[in-house]
C-alpha positions in Angstrom: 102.3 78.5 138.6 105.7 80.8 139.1 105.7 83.3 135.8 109.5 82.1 135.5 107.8 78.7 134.2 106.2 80.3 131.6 108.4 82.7 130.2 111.8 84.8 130.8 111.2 86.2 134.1 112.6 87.5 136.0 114.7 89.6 134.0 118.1 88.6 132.8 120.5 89.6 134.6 123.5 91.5 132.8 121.0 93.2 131.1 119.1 96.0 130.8 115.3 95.7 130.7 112.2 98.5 130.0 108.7 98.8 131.5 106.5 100.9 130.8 102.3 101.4 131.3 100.5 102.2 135.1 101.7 99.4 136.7 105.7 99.6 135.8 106.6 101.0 139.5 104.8 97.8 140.7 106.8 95.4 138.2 110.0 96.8 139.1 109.5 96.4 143.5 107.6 93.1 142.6 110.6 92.2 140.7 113.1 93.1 143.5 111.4 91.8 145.9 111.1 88.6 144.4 114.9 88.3 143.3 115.5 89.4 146.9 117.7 92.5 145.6 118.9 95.8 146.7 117.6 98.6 144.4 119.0 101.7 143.4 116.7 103.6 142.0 117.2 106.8 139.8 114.4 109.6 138.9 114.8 113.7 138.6 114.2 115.3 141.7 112.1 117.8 140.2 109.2 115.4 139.0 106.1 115.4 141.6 105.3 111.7 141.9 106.7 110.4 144.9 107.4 106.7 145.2 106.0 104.8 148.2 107.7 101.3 148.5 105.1 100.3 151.6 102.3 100.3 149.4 103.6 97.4 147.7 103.3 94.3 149.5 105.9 92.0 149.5 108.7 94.7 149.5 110.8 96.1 152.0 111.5 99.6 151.9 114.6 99.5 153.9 115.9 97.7 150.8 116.0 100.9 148.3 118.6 103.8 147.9 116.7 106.4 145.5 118.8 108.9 144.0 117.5 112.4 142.7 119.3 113.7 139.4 118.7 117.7 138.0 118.1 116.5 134.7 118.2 113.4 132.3 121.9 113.4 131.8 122.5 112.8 135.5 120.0 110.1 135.7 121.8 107.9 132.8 125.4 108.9 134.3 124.3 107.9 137.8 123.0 105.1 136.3 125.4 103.9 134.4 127.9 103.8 137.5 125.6 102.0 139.7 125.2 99.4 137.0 128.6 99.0 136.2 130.0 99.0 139.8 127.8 96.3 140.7 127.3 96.9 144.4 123.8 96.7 144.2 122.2 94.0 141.8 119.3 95.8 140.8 119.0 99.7 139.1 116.1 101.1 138.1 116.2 104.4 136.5 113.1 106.2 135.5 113.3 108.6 131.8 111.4 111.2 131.0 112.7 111.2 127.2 113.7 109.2 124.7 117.6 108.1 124.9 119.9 107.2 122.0 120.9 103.9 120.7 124.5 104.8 121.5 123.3 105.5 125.4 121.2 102.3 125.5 124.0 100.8 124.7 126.3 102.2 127.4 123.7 101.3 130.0 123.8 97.4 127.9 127.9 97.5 128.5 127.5 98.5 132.1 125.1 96.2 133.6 127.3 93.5 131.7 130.6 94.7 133.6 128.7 94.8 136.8 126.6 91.7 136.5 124.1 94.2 137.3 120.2 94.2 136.1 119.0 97.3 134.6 115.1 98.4 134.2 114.2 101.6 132.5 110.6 102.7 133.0 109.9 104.6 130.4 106.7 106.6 128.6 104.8 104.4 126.7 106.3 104.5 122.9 109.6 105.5 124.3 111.6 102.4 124.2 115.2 101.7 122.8 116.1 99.2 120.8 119.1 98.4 123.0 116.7 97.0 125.5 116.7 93.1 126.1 112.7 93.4 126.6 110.2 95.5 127.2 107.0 95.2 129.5 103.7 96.7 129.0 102.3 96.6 132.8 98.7 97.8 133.5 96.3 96.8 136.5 93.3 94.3 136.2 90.9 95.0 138.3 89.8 92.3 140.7 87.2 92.8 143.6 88.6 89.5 145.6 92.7 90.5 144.7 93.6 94.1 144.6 97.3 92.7 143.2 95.9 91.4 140.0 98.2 92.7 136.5 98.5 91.9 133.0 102.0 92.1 132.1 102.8 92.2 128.4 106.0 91.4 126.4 106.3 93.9 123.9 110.0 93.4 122.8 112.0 90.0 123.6 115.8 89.6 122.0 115.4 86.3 123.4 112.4 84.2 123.0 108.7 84.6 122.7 106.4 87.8 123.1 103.1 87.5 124.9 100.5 88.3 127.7 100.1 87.2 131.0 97.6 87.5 134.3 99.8 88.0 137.2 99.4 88.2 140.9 101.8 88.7 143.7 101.2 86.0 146.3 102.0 87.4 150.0 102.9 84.0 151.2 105.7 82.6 148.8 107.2 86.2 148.0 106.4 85.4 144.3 104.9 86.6 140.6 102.6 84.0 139.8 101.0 83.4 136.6 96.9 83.4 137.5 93.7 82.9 135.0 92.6 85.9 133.2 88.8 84.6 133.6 88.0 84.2 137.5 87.4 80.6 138.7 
């Protein structure tokens, strides 16, 4: 069953969304991928994880601009262009802090200008309360399906909170909703 059957995914568009846990890198490619979007994606050059968009099936790499920032400051400015210019349909911007209300809300006010959707991935009890929702993403492990996730709706403006299996299925370039309990 698609996981846009069961709840509000994927993320609205014209909004800005968080994620946050060990599998948020894999929710925001799995995400793109699946929308079939562009992503610009924003970090601080000076952090020592590298992202590796072949690892995750289903996406292509050729499909992601990532920006390097010195600092925070830079990240939410270069952000906040990219989401209001609207050239590419899908930011993601990765914080290292906590931001203000006032700059969650500049981020909100962007991606609405640029029909552009946001996702912060954020520290886990870092979120804003300008974000439309907020994802708690963590593997499952699986011997049979190494893509197996239970995604989490922490915060939702606009519906329903809850918990979900997930898998991404190779074949239909899709999130789909799968049985926590193995059949």
């Amino acid at each position: 069953m698609p996981l846009s059957d069961m709840i509000a995914y994927p993320p609205r568009r014209s909004r800005v969304h968080e994620a946050f846990g060990p599998a948020a890198v894999s929710f925001a490619l799995w995400t793109a991928a699946q929308i079939g979007a562009d992503v610009f994606w924003v970090r601080e050059g000076w952090r020592p994880e590298r992202l590796n968009p072949p690892g995750f099936g289903g996406f292509d790499p050729s499909r992601l601009i990532l920006a390097q920032t010195k600092d925070q400051t830079d990240t939410l400015a270069v952000a906040e262009e990219a989401l209001r210019d609207g050239a590419v349909p899908f930011v993601v911007l990765e914080l290292t802090a906590p931001i203000s209300l006032t700059a969650g809300r500049r981020l909100q006010l962007a991606a609405r200008a640029g029909t552009t959707t946001g996702l912060c991935l954020i520290p886990e009890g870092m979120g804003c309360n300008a974000a439309e929702t907020r994802w708690h993403c963590a593997p499952v492990f699986d011997a049979q399906d190494s893509t197996r996730q239970c995604w989490s709706l922490k915060k939702n403006k606009s519906g329903t909170n809850g918990a979900w299996h997930v898998r991404w299925d190779p074949e239909t370039h899709r999130v789909t909703v799968v049985s926590p309990v193995r059949e």
